[in-house]
C-alpha positions as CSV (number, residue, x, y, z in Angstrom):
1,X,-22.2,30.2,-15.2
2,X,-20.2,30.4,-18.3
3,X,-17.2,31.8,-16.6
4,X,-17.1,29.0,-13.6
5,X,-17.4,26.3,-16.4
6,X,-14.5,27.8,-18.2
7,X,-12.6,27.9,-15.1
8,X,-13.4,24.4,-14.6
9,X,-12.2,23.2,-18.2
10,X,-8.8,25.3,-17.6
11,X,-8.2,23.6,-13.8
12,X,-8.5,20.4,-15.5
13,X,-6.3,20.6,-18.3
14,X,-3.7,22.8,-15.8
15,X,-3.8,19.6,-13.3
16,X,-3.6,17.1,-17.1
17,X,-0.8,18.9,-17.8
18,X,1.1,18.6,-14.3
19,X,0.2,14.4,-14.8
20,X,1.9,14.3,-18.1
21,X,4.6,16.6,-16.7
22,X,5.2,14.1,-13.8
23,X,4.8,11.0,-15.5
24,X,7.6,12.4,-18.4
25,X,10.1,13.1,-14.8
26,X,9.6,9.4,-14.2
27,X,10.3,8.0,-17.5
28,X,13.5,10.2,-17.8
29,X,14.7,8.5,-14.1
30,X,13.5,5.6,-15.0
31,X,15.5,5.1,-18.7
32,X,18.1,7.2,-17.5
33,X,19.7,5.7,-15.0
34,X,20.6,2.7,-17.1
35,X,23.0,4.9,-19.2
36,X,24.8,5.8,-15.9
37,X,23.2,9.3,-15.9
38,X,20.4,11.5,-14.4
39,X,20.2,15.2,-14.3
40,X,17.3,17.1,-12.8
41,X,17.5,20.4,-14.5
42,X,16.5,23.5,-12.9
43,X,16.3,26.8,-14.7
44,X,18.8,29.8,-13.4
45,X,18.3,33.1,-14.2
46,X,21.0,34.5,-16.2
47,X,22.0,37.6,-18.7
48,X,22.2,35.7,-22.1
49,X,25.4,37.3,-21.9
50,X,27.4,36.3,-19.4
51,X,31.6,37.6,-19.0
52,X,33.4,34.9,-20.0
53,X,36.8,35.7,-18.7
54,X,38.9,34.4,-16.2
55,X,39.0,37.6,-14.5
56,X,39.2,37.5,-10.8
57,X,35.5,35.9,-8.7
58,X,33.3,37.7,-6.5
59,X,32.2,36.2,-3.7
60,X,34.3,33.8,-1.2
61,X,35.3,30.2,-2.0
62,X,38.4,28.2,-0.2
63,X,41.3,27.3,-2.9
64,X,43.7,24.7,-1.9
65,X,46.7,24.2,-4.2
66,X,48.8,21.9,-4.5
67,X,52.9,22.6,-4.1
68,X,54.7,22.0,-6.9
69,X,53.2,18.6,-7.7
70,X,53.8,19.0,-11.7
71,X,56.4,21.3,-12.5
72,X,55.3,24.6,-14.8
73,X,57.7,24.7,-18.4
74,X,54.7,26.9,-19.9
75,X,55.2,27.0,-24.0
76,X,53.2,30.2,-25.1
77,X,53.1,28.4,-28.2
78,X,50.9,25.8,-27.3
79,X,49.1,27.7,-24.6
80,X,48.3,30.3,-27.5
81,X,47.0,27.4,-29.2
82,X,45.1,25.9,-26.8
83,X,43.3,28.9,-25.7
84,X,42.4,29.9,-29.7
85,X,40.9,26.6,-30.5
86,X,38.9,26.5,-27.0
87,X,37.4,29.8,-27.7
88,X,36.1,28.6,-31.0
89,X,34.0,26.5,-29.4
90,X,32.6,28.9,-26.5
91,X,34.5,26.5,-24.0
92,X,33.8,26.7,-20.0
93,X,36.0,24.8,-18.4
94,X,39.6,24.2,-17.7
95,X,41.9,22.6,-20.0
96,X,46.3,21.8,-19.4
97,X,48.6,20.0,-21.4
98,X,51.7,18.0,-20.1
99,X,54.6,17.4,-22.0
100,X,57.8,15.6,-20.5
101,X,56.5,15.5,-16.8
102,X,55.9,19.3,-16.5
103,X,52.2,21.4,-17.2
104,X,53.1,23.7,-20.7
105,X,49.7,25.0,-21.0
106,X,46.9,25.9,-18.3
107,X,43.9,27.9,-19.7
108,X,40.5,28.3,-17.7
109,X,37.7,29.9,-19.2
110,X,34.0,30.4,-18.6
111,X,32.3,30.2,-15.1
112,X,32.3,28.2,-12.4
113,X,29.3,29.5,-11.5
114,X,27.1,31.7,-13.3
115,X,25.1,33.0,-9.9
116,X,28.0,33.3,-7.6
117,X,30.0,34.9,-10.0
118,X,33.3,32.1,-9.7
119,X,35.2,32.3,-12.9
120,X,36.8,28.6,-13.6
121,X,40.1,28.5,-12.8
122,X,43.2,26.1,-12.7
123,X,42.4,24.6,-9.4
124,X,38.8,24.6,-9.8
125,X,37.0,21.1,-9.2
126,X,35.2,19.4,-12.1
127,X,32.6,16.4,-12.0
128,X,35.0,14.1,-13.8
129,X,32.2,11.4,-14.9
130,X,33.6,8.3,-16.3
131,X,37.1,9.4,-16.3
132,X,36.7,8.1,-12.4
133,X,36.3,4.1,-14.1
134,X,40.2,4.4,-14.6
135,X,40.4,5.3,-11.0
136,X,38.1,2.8,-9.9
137,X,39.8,0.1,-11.9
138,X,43.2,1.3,-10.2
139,X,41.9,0.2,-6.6
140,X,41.4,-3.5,-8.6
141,X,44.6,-3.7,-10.1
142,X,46.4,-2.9,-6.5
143,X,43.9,-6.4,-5.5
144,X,45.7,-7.8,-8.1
145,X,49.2,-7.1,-7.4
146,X,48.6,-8.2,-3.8
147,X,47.2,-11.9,-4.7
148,X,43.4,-11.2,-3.4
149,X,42.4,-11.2,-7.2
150,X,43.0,-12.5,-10.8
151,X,41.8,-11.2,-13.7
152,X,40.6,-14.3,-14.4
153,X,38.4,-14.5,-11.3
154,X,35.1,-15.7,-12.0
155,X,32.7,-12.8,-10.4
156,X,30.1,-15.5,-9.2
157,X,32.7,-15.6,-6.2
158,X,31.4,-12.3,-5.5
159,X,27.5,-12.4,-6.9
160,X,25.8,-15.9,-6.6
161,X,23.7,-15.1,-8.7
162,X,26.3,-15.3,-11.6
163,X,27.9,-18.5,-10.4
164,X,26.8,-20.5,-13.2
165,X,28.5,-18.0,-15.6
166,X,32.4,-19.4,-15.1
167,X,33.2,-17.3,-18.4
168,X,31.8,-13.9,-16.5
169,X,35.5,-12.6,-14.6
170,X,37.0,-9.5,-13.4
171,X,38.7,-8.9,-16.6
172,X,35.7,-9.0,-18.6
173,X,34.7,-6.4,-16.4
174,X,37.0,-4.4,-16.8
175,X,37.0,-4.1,-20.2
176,X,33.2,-4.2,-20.5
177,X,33.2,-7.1,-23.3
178,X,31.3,-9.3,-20.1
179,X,27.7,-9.6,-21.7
180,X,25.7,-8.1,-19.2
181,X,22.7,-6.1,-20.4
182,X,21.3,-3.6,-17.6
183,X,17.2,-3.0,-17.4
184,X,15.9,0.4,-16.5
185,X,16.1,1.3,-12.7
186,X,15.6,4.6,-11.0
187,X,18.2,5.7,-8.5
188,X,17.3,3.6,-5.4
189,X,17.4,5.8,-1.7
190,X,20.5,5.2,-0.8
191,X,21.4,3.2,2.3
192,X,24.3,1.5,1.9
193,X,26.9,0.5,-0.5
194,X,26.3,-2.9,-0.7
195,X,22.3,-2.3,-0.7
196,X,23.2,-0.6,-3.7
197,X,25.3,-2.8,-5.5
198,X,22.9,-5.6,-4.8
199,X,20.2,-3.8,-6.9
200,X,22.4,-3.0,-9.8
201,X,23.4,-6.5,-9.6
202,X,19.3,-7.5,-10.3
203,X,18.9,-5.5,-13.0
204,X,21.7,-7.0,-15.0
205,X,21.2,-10.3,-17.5
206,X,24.1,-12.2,-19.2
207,X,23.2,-12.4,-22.6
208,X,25.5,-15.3,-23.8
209,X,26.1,-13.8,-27.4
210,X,26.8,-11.0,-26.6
211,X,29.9,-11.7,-24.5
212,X,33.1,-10.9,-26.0
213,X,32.0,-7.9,-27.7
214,X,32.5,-4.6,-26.2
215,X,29.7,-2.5,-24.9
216,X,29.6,0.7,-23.0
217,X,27.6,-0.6,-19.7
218,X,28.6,1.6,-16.2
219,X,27.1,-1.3,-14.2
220,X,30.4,-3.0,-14.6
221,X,31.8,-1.0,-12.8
222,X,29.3,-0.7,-10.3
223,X,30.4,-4.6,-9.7
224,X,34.4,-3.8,-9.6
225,X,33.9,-1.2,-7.1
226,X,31.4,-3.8,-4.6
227,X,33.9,-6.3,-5.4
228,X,36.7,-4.2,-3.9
229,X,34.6,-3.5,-1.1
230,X,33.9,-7.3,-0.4
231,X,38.0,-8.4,-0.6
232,X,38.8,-4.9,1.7
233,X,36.0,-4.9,4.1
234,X,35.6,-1.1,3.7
235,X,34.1,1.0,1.8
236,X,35.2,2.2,-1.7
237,X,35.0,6.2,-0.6
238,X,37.5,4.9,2.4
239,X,39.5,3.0,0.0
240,X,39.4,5.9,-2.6
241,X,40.8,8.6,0.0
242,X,43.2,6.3,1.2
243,X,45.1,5.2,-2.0
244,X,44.7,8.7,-4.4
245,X,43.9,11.6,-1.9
246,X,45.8,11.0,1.8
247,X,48.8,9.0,-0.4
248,X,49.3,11.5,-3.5
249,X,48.0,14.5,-1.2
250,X,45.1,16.0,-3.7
251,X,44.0,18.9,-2.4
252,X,41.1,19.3,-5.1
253,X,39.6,16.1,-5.2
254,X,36.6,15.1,-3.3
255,X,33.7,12.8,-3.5
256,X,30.4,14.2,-4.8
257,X,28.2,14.3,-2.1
258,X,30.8,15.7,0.1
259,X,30.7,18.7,-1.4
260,X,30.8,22.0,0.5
261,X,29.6,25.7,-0.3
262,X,33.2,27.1,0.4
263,X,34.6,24.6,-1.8
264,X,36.3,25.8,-5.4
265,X,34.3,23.7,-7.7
266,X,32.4,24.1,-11.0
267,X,28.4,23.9,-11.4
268,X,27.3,22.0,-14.0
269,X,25.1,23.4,-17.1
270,X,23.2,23.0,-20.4
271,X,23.8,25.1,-22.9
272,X,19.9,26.6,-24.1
273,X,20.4,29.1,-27.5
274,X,23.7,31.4,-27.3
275,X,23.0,30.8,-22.8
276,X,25.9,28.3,-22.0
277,X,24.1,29.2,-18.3
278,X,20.3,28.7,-18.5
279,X,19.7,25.6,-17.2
280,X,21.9,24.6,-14.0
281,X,22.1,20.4,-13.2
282,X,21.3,19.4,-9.7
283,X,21.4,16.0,-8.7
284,X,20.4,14.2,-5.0
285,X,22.2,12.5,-2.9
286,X,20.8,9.2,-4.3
287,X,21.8,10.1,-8.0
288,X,25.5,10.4,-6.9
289,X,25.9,7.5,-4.7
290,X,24.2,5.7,-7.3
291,X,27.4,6.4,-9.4
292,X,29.6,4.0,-7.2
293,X,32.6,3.8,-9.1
294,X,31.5,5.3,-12.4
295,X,30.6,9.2,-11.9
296,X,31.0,10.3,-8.3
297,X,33.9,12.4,-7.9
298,X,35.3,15.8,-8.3
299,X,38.5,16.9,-9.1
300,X,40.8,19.3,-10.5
301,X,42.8,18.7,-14.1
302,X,46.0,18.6,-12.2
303,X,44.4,16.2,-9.5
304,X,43.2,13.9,-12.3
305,X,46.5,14.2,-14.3
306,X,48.4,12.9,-10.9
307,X,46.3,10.5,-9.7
308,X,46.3,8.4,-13.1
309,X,50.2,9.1,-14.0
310,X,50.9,7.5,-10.6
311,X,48.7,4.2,-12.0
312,X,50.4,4.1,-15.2
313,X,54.5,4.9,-14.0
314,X,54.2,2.4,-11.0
315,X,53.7,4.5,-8.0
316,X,50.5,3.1,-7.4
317,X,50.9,-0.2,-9.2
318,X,53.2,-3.2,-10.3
319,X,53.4,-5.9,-12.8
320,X,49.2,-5.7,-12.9
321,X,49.5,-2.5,-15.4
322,X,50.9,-4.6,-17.9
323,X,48.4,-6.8,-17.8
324,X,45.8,-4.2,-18.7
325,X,47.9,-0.7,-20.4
326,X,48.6,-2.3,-23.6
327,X,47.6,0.8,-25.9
328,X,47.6,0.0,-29.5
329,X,47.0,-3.8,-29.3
330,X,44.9,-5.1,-31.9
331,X,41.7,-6.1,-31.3
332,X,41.4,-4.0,-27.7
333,X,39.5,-1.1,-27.5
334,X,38.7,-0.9,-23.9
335,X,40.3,-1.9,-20.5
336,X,40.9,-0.1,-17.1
337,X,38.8,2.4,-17.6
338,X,40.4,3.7,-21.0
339,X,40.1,3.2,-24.1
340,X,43.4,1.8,-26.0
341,X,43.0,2.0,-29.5
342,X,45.9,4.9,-30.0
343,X,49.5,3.3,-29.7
344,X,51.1,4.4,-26.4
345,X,48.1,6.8,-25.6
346,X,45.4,5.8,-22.9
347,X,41.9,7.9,-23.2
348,X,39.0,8.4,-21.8
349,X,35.8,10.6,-22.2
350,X,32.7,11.4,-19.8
351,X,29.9,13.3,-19.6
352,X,26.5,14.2,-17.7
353,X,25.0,16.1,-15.5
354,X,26.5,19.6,-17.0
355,X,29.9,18.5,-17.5
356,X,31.7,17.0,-20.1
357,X,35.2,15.4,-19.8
358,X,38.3,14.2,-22.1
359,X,41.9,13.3,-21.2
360,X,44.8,11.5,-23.2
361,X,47.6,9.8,-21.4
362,X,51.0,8.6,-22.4
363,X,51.4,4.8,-21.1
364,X,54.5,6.3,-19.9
365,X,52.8,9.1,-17.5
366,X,54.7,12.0,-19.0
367,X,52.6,13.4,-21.4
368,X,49.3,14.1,-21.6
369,X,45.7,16.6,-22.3
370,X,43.2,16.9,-19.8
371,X,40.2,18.9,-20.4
372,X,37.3,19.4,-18.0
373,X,34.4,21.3,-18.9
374,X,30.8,22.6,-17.2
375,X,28.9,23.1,-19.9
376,X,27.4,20.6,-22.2
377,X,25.4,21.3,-25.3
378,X,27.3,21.0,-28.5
379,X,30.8,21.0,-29.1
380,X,31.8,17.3,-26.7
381,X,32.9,15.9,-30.7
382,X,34.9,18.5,-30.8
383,X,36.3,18.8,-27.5
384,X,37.2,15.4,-27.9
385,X,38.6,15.9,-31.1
386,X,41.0,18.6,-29.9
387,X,42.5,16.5,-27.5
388,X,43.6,14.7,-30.3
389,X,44.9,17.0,-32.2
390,X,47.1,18.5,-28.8
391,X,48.5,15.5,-29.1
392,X,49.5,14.8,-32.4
393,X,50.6,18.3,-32.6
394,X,52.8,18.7,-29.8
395,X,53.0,15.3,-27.3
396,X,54.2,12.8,-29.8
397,X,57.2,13.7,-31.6
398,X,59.9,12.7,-29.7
């Protein structure tokens, strides 16, 4: 009798436990999603230690490089210091550094994937998060140099609900100064783009005093990218293939939820004691379509270095890059998907779901740091930092 009560008392608080286990899940969708990130973690059984090298894979997985895009000058000097000060912070990931058009350092570190046994590599694909807002605002600039849009547009043209809000335009957007507060909302099922968009759109309020003042808000972007499907009449992933991966011809570049087995791409992770492997990030469908325009794409550090030189030397765009590259200009912080408080340098920083992300560009194209890592924990400060310090050290004397 005893025992079936004490069995009884232990079901119960196994299946309390499972509840409070469930409703936590729900919370962390719910508030999450409003930051522009979701991860649902999963455990991987790993060694604690794991080779670190970039010694040669097991396993099979298609590489597709690119000819000759950036010409290779490597400086040992600065590849020797790359490689030191990314070591010192138990980096997995792949790093380069661009100096006068041509790649002087490439170093990959870490794995790809822990279970597969894919060491990262120089064309390996990287989650680039919110480096992909510079890309997105690219596809409205071209709108702009065409004469389908002003930065001065009022949005309400786009979103009714926002018509009475004349101060609310594309350029406020764009350099996330517009106001607009997001609510908590899980990933919705996906069905469409502009099902989508019309959800993040209701979760948004304009809060009058707080336009004009900058605020980190991926919804914004969410409303750039319907806004350039509503002007093209197709969809952004059609528009994004069209403009950055048919036109420059990126081989490592590729949206999300396209993302094959055979394909040369990183797994994201969070670091858990001296594991950078324990805990592999897997996201649905839903989470990365959710990410319209803000956190939906992979790519390569080469990739990403060509796709955003082309937006900032002309290839891409005209006159509209002057209206929104203007690093260094007092008072401006943020526009096109970078931040621009560095004269003649253009940065940006991501993070989520594993990976963390940094880049610095010259406004000029010719010069820059990309760094794309796979495992988040500590060190992003420091990553970030180090880009930095690449490029005082060796990109800006002249």
């Amino acid at each position: 009798m005893r025992r079936a009560q004490h069995q009884k008392r232990h079901m119960q608080k196994v299946r309390l436990r499972l509840v409070v286990l469930a409703l936590a899940a729900i919370c962390l969708v719910g508030a999450g999603f409003a930051l522009g990130r979701v991860t649902a973690p999963k455990t991987e059984k790993v060694p604690a230690q794991v080779n670190r090298s970039n010694s040669s894979s097991k396993g099979k997985r298609v590489s597709a490089k690119a000819a000759s895009a950036v010409p290779r000058a490597i400086a040992p000097n600065i590849e020797r210091t790359l490689k030191t000060k990314l070591q010192a912070q138990n980096f997995s990931g792949t790093a380069i550094v661009i100096k006068d058009d041509k790649l002087v350092a490439s170093v990959s570190l870490g794995q790809a994937s822990a279970k597969r046994h894919f060491a990262n590599r120089e064309d390996t694909m990287f989650e680039i998060d919110s480096l992909q807002k510079s890309l997105t605002a690219g596809l409205v600039m071209r709108l702009i140099d065409a004469g389908k849009l002003k930065l001065t547009t009022p949005i309400g043209a786009y979103y009714p609900r926002f018509k009475g809000v004349p101060q609310l335009t594309v350029g406020a957007l764009l350099q996330m100064h517009s106001g607009l507060k997001q609510a908590p909302m899980a990933p919705p099922h996906y069905q469409s783009d502009a099902q989508l968009v019309d959800d993040v759109s209701k979760h948004l309020t304009f809060v009058p005093k707080q336009f004009g003042t900058w605020a980190y808000t991926p919804a914004n972007y969410v409303l750039l990218a319907g806004i350039v499907e509503k002007i093209s009449g197709q969809p952004y992933e059609t528009l994004f293939k069209q403009v950055y991966i048919d036109r420059l011809h990126l081989k490592q570049t590729v949206m999300a939820y396209r993302l094959a087995p055979t394909m040369n791409y990183a797994s994201g992770y969070i670091l858990q004691g001296a594991n950078p492997y324990a805990i592999q990030q897997l996201t649905s469908s839903d989470q990365m379509h959710a990410e319209l325009g803000t956190g939906q794409v992979y790519m390569s550090a080469l990739d990403f270095y060509r796709a955003t030189r082309s937006l900032v030397t002309g290839t891409l765009l005209k006159a509209s890059r002057k209206q929104v590259y203007r690093p260094g200009t007092p008072n401006l912080l943020y526009d096109g998907g970078f931040y621009q408080n560095v004269p003649g340098f253009l940065r940006a920083n991501g993070s989520g779901y594993g990976y963390m992300t940094t880049m610095q560009l010259s406004v000029d194209g010719k010069d820059a740091v990309v760094i794309l890592g796979n495992v988040q924990g500590h060190g992003r400060t420091a990553i970030i930092d180090l880009a930095g310090q690449l490029r005082q050290q060796f990109l800006t004397a002249k």
